[in-house]
N, C-alpha and C positions, 0 to 999 in steps of 0.2 A: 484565427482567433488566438488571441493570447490567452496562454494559462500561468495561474498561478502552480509552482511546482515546488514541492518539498520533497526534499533529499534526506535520509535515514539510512541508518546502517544498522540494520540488527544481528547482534550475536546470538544464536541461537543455542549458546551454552550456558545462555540464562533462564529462569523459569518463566518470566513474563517481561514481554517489551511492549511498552504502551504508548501512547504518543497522542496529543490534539495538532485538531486541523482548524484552524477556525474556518467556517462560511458564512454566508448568509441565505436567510430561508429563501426556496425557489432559486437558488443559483443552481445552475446545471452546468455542466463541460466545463465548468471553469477551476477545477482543482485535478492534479496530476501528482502522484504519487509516486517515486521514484526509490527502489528501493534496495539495497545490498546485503549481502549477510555474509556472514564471517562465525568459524566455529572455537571460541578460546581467542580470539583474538587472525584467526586469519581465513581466508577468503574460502568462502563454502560452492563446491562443485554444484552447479544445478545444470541438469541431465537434459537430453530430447527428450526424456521419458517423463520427465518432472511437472505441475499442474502446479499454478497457482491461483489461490482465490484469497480475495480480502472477507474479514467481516469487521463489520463498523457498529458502533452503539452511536444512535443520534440522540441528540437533547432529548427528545419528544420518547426515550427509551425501545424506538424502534430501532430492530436487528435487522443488519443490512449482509447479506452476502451476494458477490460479483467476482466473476470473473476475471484474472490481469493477465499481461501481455509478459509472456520471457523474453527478452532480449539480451540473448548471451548469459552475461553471469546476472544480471539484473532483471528487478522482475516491478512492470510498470503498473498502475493504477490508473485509468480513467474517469475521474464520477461522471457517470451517465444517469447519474439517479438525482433524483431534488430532492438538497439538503431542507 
């Protein structure tokens, strides 16, 4: 399956980083999140020890939190949920 994949880099020396995904309702697996961070400007250490989870606000004002995948210094996002 093809996915649709957005790339972000967020600095984590900011107070809030926000960002739209567009989809469409009842798409599933078809968006992939891909994500970097960086502290001031350069590359932020993420550990074996490190956990990451997304949360998403959808249209419908439903709170989504999920699980992502670390891979190295990046840390990936699946929707496995219907947008």
């Amino acid at each position: 399956m093809d996915y649709i994949t957005y790339y972000r880099s967020v600095d984590l020396s900011k107070n809030t980083t926000a960002f739209h995904i567009n989809a469409k309702q009842n798409d599933t697996l078809t968006r992939r999140l891909v994500l970097n961070f960086t502290d001031r400007g350069r590359p932020f250490c993420i550990t074996e020890y490190d956990t990451a989870t997304i949360y998403a606000l959808k249209p419908d004002g439903t709170s989504v939190y999920d699980r992502c995948v670390i891979d190295e210094e990046t840390i990936i996002y699946l929707s496995l949920i219907h947008i």
